[in-house]
Each structure stands twice: as C-alpha cells, then as structure tokens.
RODO-2510 file (C-alpha; in nm, 4 decimals, decimal comma):
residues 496
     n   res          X          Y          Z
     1     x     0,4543    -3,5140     3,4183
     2     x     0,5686    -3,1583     3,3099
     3     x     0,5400    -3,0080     2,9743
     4     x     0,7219    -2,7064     2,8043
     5     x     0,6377    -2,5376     2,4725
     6     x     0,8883    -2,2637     2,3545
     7     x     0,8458    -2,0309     2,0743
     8     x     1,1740    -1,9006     1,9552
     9     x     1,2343    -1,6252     1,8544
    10     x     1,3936    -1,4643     1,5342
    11     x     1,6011    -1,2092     1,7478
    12     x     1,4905    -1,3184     2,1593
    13     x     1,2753    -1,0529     2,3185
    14     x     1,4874    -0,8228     2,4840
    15     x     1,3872    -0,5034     2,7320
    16     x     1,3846    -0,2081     2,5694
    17     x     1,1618     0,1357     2,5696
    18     x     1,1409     0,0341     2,1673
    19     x     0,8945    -0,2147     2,2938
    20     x     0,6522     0,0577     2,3057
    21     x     0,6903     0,1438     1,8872
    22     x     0,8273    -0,1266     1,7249
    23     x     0,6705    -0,4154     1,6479
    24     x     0,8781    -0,7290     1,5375
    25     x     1,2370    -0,6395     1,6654
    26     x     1,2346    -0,7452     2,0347
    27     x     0,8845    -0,7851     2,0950
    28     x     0,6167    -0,9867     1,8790
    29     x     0,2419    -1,0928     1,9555
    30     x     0,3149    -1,4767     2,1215
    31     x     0,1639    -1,7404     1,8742
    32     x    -0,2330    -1,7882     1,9090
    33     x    -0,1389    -2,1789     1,7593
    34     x     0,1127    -2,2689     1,9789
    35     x    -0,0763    -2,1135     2,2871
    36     x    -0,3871    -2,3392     2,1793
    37     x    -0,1707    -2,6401     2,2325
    38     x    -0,0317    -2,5816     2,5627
    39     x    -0,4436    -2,5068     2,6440
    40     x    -0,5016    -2,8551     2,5389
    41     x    -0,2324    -3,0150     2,7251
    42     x    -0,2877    -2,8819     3,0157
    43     x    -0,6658    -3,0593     2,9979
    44     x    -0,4180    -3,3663     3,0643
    45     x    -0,1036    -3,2287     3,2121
    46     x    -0,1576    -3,0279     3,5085
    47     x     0,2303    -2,8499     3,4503
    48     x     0,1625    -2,6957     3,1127
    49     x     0,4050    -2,3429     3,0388
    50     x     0,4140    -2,2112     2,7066
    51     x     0,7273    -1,9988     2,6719
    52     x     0,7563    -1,7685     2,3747
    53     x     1,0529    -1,5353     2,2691
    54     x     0,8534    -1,2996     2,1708
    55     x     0,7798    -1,1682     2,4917
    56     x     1,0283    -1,2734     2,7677
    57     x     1,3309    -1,4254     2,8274
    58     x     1,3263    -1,8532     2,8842
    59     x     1,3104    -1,9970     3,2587
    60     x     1,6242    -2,2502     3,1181
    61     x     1,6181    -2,4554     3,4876
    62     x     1,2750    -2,4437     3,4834
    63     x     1,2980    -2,6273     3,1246
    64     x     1,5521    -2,8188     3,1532
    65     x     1,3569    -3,0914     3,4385
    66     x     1,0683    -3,0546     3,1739
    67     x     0,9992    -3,4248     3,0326
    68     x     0,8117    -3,3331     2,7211
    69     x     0,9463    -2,9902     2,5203
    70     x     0,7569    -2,8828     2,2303
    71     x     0,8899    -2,6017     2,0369
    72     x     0,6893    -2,4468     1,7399
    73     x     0,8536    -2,3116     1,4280
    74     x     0,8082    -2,1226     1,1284
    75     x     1,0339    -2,0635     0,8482
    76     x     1,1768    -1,7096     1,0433
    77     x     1,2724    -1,9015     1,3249
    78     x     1,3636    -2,2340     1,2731
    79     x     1,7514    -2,1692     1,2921
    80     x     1,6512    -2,0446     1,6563
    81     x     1,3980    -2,3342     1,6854
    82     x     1,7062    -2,5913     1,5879
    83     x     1,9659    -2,4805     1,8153
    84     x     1,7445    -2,4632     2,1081
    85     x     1,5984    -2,8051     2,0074
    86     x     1,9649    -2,9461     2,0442
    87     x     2,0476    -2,7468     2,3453
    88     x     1,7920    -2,9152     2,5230
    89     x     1,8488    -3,2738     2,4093
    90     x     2,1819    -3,2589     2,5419
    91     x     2,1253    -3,0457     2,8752
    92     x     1,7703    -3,2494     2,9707
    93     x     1,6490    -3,5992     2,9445
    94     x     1,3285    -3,4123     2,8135
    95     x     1,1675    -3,5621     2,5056
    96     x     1,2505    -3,3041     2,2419
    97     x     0,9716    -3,2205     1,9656
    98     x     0,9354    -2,9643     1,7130
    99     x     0,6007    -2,8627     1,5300
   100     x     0,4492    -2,5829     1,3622
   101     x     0,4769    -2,5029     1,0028
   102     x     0,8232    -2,5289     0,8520
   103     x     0,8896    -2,8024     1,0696
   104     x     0,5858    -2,9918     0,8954
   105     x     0,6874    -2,8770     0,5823
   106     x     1,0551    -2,9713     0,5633
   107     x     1,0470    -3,2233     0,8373
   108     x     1,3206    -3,4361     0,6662
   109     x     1,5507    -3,1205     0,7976
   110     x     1,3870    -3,1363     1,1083
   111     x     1,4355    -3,4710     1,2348
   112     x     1,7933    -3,4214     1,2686
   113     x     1,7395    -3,1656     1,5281
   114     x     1,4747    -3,3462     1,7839
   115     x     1,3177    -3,6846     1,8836
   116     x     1,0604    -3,6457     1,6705
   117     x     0,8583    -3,3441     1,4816
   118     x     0,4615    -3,3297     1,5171
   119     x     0,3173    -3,2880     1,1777
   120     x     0,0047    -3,0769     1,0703
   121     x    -0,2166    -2,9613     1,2895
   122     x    -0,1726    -3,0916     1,6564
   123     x    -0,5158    -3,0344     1,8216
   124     x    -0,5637    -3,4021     1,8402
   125     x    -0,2222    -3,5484     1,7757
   126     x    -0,0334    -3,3567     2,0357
   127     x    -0,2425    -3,5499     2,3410
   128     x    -0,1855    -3,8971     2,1380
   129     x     0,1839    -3,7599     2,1731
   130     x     0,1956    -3,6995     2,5549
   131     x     0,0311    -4,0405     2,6112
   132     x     0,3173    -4,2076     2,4007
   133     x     0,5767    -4,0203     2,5773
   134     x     0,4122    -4,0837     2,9252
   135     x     0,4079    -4,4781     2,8373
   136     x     0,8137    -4,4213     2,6890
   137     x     0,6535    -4,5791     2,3722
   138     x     0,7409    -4,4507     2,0376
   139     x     0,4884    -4,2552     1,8913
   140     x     0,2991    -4,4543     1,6242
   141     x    -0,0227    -4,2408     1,5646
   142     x    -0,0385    -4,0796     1,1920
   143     x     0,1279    -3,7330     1,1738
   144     x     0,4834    -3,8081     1,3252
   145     x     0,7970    -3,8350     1,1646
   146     x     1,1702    -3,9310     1,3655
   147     x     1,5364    -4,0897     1,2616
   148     x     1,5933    -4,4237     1,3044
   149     x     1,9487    -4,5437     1,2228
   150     x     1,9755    -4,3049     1,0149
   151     x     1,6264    -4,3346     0,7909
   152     x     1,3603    -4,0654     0,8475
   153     x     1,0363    -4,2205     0,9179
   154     x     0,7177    -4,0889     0,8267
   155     x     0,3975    -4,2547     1,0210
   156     x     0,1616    -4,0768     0,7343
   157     x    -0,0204    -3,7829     0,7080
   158     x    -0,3093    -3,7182     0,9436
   159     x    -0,6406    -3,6116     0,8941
   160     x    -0,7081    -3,2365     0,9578
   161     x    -0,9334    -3,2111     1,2787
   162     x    -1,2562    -3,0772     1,1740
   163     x    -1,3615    -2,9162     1,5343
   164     x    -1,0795    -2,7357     1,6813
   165     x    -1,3416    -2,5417     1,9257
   166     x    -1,0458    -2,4847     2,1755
   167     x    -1,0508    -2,1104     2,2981
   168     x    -0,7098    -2,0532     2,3998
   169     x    -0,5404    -1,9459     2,7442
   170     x    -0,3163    -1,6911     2,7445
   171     x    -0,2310    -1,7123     3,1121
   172     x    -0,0692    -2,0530     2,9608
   173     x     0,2534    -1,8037     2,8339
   174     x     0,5100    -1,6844     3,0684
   175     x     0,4660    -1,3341     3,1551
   176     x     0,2004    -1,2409     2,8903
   177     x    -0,0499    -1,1572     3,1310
   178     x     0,1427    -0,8340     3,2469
   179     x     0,3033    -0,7758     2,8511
   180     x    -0,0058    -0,7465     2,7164
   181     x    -0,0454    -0,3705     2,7863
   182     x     0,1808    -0,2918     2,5365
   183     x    -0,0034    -0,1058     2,2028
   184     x     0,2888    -0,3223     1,9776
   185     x     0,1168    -0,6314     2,0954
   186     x    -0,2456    -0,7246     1,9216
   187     x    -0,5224    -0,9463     2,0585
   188     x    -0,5310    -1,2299     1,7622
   189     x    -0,8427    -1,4607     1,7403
   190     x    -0,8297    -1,7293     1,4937
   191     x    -1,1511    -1,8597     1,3537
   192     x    -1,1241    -2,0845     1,0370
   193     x    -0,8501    -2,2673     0,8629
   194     x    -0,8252    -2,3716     0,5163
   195     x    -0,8302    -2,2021     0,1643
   196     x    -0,9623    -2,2529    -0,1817
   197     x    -0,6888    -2,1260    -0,3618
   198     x    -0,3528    -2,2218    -0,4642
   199     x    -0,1232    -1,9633    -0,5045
   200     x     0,2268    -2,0752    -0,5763
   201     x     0,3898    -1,9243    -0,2994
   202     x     0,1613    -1,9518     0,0024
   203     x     0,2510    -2,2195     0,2410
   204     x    -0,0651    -2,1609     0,4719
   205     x    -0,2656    -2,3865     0,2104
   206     x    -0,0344    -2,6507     0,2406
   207     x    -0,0320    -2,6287     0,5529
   208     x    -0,4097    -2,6405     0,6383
   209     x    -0,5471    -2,7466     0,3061
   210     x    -0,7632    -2,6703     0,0571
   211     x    -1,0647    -2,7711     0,2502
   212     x    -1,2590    -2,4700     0,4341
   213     x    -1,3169    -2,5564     0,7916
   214     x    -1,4866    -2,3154     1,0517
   215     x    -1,5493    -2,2664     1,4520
   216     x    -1,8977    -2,2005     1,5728
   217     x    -2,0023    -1,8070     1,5271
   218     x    -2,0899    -1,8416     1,9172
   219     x    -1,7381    -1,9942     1,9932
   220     x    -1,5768    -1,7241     1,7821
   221     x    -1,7593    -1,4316     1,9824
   222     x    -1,7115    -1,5828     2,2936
   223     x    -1,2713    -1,6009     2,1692
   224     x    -1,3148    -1,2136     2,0878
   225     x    -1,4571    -1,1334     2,4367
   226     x    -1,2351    -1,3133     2,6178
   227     x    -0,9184    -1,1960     2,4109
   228     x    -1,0881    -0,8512     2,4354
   229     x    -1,0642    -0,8814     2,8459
   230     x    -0,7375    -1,0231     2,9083
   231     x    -0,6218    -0,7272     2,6707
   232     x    -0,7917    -0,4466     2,8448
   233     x    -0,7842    -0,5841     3,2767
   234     x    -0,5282    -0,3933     3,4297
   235     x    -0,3852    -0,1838     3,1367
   236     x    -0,4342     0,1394     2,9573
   237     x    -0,4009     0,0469     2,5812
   238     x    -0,4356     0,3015     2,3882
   239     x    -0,5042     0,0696     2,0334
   240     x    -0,8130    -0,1108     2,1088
   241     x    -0,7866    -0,3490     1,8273
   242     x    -0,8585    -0,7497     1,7746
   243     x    -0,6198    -0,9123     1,4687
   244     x    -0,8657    -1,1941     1,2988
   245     x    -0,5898    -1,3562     1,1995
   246     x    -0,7534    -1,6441     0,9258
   247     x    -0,5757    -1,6382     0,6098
   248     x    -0,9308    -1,5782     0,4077
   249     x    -1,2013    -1,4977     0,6486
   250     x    -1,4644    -1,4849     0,3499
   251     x    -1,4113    -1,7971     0,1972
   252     x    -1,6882    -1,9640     0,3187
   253     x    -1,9396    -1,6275     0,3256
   254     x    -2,2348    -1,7302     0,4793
   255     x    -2,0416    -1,8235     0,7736
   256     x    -1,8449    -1,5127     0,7659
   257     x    -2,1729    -1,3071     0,7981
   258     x    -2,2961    -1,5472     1,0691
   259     x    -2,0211    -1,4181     1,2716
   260     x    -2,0395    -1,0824     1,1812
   261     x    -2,3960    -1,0396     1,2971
   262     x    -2,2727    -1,2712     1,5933
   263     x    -2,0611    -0,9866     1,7213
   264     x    -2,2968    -0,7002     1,6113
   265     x    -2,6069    -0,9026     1,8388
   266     x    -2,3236    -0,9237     2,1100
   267     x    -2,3063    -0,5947     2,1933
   268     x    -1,9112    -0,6158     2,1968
   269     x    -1,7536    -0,2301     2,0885
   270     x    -1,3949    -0,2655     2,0018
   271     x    -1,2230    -0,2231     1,6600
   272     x    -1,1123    -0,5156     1,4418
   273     x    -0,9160    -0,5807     1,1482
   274     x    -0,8848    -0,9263     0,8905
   275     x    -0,7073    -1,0276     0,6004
   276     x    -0,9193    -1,0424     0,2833
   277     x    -0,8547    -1,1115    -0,0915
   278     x    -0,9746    -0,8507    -0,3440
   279     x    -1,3295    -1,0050    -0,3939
   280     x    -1,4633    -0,9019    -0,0764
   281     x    -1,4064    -0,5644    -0,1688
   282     x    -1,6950    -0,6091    -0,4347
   283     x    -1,9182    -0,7659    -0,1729
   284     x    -2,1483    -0,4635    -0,0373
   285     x    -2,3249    -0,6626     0,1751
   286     x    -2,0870    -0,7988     0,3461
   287     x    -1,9007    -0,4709     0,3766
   288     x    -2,1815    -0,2861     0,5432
   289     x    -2,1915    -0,6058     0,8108
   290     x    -1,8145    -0,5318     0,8808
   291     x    -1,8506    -0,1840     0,9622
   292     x    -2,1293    -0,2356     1,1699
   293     x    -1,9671    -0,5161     1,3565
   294     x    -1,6789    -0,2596     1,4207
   295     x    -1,3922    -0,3344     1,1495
   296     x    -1,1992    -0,0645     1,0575
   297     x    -0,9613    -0,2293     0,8189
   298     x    -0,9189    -0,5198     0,5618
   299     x    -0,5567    -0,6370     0,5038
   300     x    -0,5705    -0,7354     0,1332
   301     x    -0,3578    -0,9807     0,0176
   302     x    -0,2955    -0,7720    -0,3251
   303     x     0,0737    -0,9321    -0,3194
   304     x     0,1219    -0,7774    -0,6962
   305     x     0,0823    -0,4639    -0,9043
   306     x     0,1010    -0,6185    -1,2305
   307     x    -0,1085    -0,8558    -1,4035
   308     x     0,1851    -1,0417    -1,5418
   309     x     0,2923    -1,1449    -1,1670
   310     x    -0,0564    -1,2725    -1,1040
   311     x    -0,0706    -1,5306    -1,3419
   312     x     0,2801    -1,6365    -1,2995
   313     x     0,1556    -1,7444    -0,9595
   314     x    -0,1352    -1,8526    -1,0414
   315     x    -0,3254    -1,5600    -0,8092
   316     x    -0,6748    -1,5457    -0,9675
   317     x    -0,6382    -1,1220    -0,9566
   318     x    -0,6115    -0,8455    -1,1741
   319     x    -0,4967    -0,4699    -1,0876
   320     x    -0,8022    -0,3332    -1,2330
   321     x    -1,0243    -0,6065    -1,0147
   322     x    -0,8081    -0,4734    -0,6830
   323     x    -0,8335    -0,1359    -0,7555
   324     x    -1,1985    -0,1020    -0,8014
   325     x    -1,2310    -0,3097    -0,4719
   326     x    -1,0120    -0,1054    -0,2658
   327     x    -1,1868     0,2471    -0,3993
   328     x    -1,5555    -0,0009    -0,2848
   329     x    -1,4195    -0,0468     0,0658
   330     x    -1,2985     0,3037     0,1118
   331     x    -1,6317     0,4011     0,0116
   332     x    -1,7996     0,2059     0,3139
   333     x    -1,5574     0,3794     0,5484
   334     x    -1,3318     0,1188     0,5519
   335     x    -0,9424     0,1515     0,5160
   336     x    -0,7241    -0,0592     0,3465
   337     x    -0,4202    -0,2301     0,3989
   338     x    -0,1679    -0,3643     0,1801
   339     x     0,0188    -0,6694     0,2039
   340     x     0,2890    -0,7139    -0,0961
   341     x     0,5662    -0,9079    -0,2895
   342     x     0,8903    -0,7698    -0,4385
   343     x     1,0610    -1,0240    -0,7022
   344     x     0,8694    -1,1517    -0,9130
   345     x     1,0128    -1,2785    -1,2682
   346     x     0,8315    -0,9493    -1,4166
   347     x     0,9833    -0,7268    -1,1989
   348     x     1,2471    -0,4629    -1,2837
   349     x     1,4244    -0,1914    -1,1529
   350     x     1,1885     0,0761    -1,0452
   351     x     0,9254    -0,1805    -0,9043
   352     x     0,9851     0,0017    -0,5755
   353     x     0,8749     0,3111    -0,6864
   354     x     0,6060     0,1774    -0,8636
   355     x     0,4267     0,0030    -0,5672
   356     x     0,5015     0,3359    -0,3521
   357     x     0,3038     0,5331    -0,6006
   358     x     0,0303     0,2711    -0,6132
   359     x    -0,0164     0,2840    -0,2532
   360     x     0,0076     0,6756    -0,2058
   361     x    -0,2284     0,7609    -0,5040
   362     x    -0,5168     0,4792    -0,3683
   363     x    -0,4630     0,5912    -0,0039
   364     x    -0,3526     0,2404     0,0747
   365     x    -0,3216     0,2938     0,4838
   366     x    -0,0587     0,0457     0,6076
   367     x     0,1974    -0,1633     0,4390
   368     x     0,3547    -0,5029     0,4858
   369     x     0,6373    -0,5593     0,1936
   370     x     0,8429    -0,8464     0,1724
   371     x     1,0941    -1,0015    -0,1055
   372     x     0,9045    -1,3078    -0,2824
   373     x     0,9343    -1,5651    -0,0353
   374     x     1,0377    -1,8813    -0,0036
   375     x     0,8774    -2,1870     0,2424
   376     x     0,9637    -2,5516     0,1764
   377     x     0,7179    -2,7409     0,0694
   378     x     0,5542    -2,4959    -0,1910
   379     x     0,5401    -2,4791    -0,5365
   380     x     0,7108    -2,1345    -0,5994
   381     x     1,0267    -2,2973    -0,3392
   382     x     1,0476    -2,6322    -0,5459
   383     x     1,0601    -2,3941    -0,8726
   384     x     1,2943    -2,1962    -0,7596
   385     x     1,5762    -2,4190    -0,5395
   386     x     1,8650    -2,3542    -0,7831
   387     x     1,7798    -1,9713    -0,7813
   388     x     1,7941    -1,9744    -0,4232
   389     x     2,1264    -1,7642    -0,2162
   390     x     2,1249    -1,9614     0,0863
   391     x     1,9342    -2,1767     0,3611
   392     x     1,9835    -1,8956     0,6262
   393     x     1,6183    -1,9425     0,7448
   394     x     1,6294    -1,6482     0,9297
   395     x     1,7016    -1,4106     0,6703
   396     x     1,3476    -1,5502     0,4863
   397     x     1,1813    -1,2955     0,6672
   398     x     1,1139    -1,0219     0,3763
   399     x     1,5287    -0,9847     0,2513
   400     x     1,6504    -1,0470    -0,0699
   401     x     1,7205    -1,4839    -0,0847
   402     x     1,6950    -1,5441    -0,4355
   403     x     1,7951    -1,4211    -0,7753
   404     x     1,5223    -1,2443    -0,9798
   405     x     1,5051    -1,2989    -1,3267
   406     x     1,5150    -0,9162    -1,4311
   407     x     1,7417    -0,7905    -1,1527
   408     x     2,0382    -0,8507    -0,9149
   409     x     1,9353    -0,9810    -0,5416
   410     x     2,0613    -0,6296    -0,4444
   411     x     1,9088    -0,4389    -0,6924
   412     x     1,5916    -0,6187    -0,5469
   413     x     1,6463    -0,5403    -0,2050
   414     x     1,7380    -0,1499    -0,2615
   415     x     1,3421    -0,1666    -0,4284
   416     x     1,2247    -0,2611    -0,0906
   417     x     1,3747    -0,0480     0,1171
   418     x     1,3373     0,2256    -0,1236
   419     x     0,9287     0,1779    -0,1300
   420     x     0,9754     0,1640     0,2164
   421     x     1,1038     0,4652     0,2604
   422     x     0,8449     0,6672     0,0153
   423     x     0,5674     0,5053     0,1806
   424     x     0,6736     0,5649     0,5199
   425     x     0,8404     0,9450     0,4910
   426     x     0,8933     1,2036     0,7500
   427     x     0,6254     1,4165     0,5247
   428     x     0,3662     1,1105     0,5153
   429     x     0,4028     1,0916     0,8986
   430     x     0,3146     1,4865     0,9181
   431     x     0,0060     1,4649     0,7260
   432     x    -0,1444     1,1389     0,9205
   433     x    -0,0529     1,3167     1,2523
   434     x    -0,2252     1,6164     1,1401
   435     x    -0,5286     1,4909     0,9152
   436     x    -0,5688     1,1116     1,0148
   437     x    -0,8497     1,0012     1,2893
   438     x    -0,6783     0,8680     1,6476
   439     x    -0,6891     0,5183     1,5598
   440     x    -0,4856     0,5927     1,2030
   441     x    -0,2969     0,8599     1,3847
   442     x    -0,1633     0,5653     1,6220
   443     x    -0,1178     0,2975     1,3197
   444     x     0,1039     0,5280     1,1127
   445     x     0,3581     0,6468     1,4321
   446     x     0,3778     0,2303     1,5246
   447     x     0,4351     0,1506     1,1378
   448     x     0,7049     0,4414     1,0410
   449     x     0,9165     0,3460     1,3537
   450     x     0,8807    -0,0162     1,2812
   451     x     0,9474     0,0130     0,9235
   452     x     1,2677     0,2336     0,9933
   453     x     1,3775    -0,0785     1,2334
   454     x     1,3074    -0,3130     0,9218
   455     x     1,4859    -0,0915     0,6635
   456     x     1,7700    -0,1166     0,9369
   457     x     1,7469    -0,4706     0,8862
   458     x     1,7481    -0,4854     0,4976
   459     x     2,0316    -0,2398     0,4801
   460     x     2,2495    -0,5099     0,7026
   461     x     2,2551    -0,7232     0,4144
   462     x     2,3549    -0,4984     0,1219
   463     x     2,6941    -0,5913     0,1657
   464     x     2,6115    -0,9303     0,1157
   465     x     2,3935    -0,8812    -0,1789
   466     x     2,6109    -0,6715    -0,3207
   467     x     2,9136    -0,9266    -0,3255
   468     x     2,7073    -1,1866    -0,4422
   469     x     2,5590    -0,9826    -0,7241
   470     x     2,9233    -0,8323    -0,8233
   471     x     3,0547    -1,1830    -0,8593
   472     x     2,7451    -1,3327    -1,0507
   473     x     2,7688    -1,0204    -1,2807
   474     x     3,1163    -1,0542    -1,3078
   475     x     3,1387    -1,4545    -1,3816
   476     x     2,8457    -1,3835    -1,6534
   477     x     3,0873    -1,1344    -1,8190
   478     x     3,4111    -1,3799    -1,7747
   479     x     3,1840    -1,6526    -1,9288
   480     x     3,0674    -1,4265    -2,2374
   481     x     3,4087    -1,3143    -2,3026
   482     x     3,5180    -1,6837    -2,3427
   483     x     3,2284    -1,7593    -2,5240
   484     x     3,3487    -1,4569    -2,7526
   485     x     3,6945    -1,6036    -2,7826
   486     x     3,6124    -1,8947    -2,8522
   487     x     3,3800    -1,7891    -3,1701
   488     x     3,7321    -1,5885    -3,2954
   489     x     3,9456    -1,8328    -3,2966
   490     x     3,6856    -2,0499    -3,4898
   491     x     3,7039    -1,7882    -3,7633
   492     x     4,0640    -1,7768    -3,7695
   493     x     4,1183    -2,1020    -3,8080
   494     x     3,8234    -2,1244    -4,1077
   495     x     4,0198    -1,8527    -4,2527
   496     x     4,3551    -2,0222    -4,2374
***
C-alpha cells in the first residue's frame, strides 16, 4: 500500500531569495497536524510521504500511483485543497480524502470534492481509515462523512482521542529536512488541545472542544528536543526559536507549570514563544517559570481595543484587564505580541490608527492583524452569512470579506493596511535595528518585510472593495431617493 498526504498551499511554495524574509508568501512552516498523521500511518504503511506546499513543489507521478491521498485543509486553502482533490480523482485510482479543519467544519462542501472527508481529529480515525480502504470497504467508523447518490452521509461525530502522545516526524515531509535552515521557518511543538472559552469567532474550539486535554510534560520536552535538533543539524539559523503552538497553553495551569519546570530541569537553552490570553499576564508565578524556562514572548490573543467588541463576541476581556497584563509581563522581561481583529460592529473609521497607537505607546513587539474572520461552522460565520462578499476561501486570510456595520468593506481594509503601515514604518525599523536586543533586532527585519508582502496583498483587492462598496453606497442612495419620492407624491395627492 502507498499513502500520500498533501498540504496545499494558499499561493504553492515557489524558489525565491524572499524565502529568506518573508514569511507566508512562498514559504510557510509545513503543518505540525498533518505531519503527525503521516507519523502514524507510517506505524502501518511502510510508504508514508507527507507533501506540503509550503515548502516544495509536489512529486505529481509520484502521487498519482498513490492508493490512499489525504490532503489537509484550512479555511486559506481549501480552494487549493479542492482543485487538487479533483485533480487527483480523475488522474489516479487513489482514494481521495480531505481532513483538517474547514473540511470538518463545512464538510457538506467538502464531499463534493473527494471520496470521503475525515472529520475531527484523526489520530485514531485515520488508521480505521487505511484499514477500510485496504479491505475496499466503505468506511463505517464514526467521524466520516461521503455522497451517496447524491445525499451526504454523516457516520456521527467521534470522540476526541484523549492521548495523542505521537511526537511527530518531520523527515515524513518532502524536502523539509534540508528547508529547515531557513530563519522564516519555526520549529512548532504542539502540546494540548482544547479550550474553555467560547468566543464567537474562533473555530479552534469547535474544532477541538471545550474540553482541556494535555500530553505528558516528559512527552512534551522530549517534542521540544527533538524539534530543537532537526532545526539546528546541519544549518546555521540564526533565530533559535520553538513556536508552542496550543491555542491557550495556560488553561489547565498546573500542567502548564509542570512543563515549564520540565524544560527548566532539562537543561534545554533555546528561546520559545506561546500564545496566551490576557490572564496569564496577571499570573507572576507563572511568569517567572517562563522566563526561566527560556520564553521570550507571549502572543496575546487581545483581538480588540475596545470593550464594546469584547462583549459583542462574547471575549471575557477588558482593555484595562489587557493593559495592566501586558505592562506585568514586560515587567518580568518578557515581550509581548499582539494578535488582532479589524471589523467589528463597533468599529469606525480611524480604528486603524487607533490600534497603531495602542501598540506603539505599550511597546507591543510584533503584530498579527487580520479583518474579522470568517470559518464555517462558528457562531460569528452563521451570524453573519448574509453580510458576507463572497465564498473565495482564499481571500479569508486577513482581507476585507464582509460588510461592517459602521464602514464600507474598503474603508475596512484601508484601516488594515494603514495600521500596518504605522506599526511597521521605515522609522520603527531604525530604532529596533539600533536599540532592540539580536533576537528583536531579527523579529522586526522578518516582520516589516513580511508585512510589506501582506500590505501588497491587501492593496490587490482595493479595486474590488472599492466597486463593491461604490455600488452598495450607491443602491442605498437610489433606494432612499425612491423612498423620498414616494413620501411626495403621498402628500400631493393628500393635498389634492
């Protein structure tokens, strides 16, 4: 048996020296989730290859004999995802299956592009899968979904495995081994799934659930080392930094600090970085364990600079909460980075500028800004279908796809690239090069460069917007004119 998993790409990896600063154009770190699977497989299939995008260019002959491919999507992608799902189900006799997140998510679009899409999490479905495609048996294990004669059937939601120990291989993914050397590309370790909350527009919670679940400290450590070595043999990196890529690390704390001391009793030196909500910024404890472990940075989810914007979507934050915890986490040498959301219903024009001054004055390090976004499946995209421009999946990647309630979809993408640009200015750039430490020095050269390729990006589409907004603003006045009119020639007839 042979087995091929593909991860497509938004725009396919292609050689270029701006491989080297810019992350996310042609070049992207290959998925840790995907890369997991093809590690399980292979425990049953000894010709396992995980392609991905990201990195290299697909072996087609080599996929095309291939008699199970699995290709993981996400929302970004799964335009790419689709047409190379078809490709190959009329080029191969492979069995074609998609997986990953939007493909769980919306998998009533998905099943019109494959044989059959893998729901959920696939650490124990995805070897029930190769068995039933070894066997030529349709898959009837919970967590599948296919057409038949037109119907899409579901088999039922599966149960969320509660060990996923698996450390992955990255040898597993087509030329990774000698891409890794390249600073754009980060050594990722994922260590829990699951979060508490519910905000409106995070699909991660759907997708893993509510329900906190973690991997042994021990197994963690052991991930970290291993990613740590596959990074460093045979290259000269000069960012010597691990991504802890769990969408709330603290969640469950005591098991957060079992891991920290984990690391700090393993004698490991390297830097790391993790997402974080606000709270942990209030945690001194816990913040003195991270800096001794070797974090240098907390990406905050702070998504909003209003208070307004939290409670629409039902984020359990304040501004005054996330201020005082970023000014705490500065104070234990830690830096902070940002991760935000343009478009919300109490935004106006000048929001931009607003979150540009709100990162400059609290020394906010890095940035990620996106327009609110849209997955299937959440409760901020069922809200919010008949506001929504399109279904060009590709374009929900941090552009302007919906219409705001206070502003035009272009006036909401100018705010974007315009905080972009104030954050990330020729002057800014000067003063990190001049007064940052090494590792910051490095952040802010790789972010400007790859933020001028986004802006690029979001400034492709202003044409678009623009049209669209034009004739929305212009059908608005058309409609109140009538509406005027109409009202007149009521009164003139009274009057008669």
């Amino acid at each position: 048996m042979k087995v091929r998993l593909i991860e497509p790409g938004n725009r396919p990896y292609k050689p270029t020296p701006l491989n080297h600063f810019v992350y996310d154009r042609y070049i992207r770190t290959p998925s840790v989730g995907l890369n997991t699977l093809a590690t399980i497989i292979k425990q049953q299939v000894e010709d396992t290859l995980m392609y991905s995008e990201s990195i290299a260019r697909l072996v087609v002959n080599d996929i095309l004999d291939a008699d199970l491919i699995l290709i993981g999507i996400f929302t970004f992608n799964a335009r790419r995802g689709y047409a190379l799902a078809r490709y190959f189900q009329k080029n191969s006799k492979a069995v074609i299956v998609l997986g990953g997140l939007h493909a769980s998510m919306n998998y009533r679009e998905a099943v019109h592009y494959c044989d059959y899409v893998l729901l959920g999490e696939g650490d124990e479905s995805v070897l029930d899968l190769v068995q039933a495609v070894r066997r030529r048996e349709t898959p009837d294990f919970c967590g599948v979904a296919y057409l038949r004669d037109g119907k899409v059937i579901c088999t039922g939601k599966r149960k969320p495995p509660q060990q996923f120990e698996t450390i992955r291989d990255p040898d597993l993914v087509y030329r990774y081994r000698k891409m890794a050397g390249h600073n754009t590309l980060w050594g990722q370790v994922h260590a829990s799934r699951g979060c508490p909350h519910s905000c409106d527009y995070c699909a991660l919670v759907r997708h893993f659930g509510r329900q906190v679940r973690t991997r042994p400290p021990e197994n963690v450590v052991e991930d970290i080392r291993r990613t740590i070595a596959f990074q460093e043999q045979g290259h000269h990196r000069l960012l010597k930094v691990v991504w802890i890529t769990d969408d709330n690390f603290f969640a469950d704390r005591d098991w957060a600090m079992a891991v920290l001391r984990k690391i700090i009793e393993s004698g490991i030196r390297y830097h790391f970085t993790v997402q974080a909500r606000w709270e942990v910024g209030l945690d001194n404890e816990m913040l003195r364990l991270l800096k001794r472990a070797g974090f240098v940075e907390l990406a905050l989810g702070i998504e909003f600079i209003d208070d307004d914007a939290f409670v629409q979507y039902h984020k359990k934050s304040s501004k005054q909460e996330i201020v005082a915890a970023i000014r705490n986490i500065q104070r234990h040498g830690l830096s902070v980075r940002g991760l935000f959301i343009l478009g919300a219903d109490s935004h106006t024009v000048g929001v931009g500028a607003r979150l540009a001054d709100f990162v400059i004055r609290n020394n906010i390090k890095g940035v990620l800004i996106q327009c609110m976004y849209f997955v299937p499946g959440t409760p901020v995209y069922e809200a919010n279908r008949g506001r929504l421009l399109h279904h060009r999946w590709e374009k929900y990647n941090g552009n302007a796809v919906h219409w705001p309630k206070s502003m035009t979809p272009y006036e909401l993408q100018l705010e974007n690239i315009q905080a972009s640009r104030r954050i990330y200015s020729l002057p800014r750039l000067l003063h990190a090069l001049f007064f940052e430490d090494r590792l910051h020095k490095l952040l802010f050269v790789g972010e400007y460069f790859w933020h001028l390729s986004v802006r690029q990006d979001l400034k492709r589409e202003l044409p678009y917007l623009r049209r669209v907004s034009e004739a929305h603003e212009m059908k608005k006045l058309t409609n109140r004119n009538g509406a005027k009119y109409g009202k007149s020639r009521e009164k003139i007839c009274s009057i008669n």
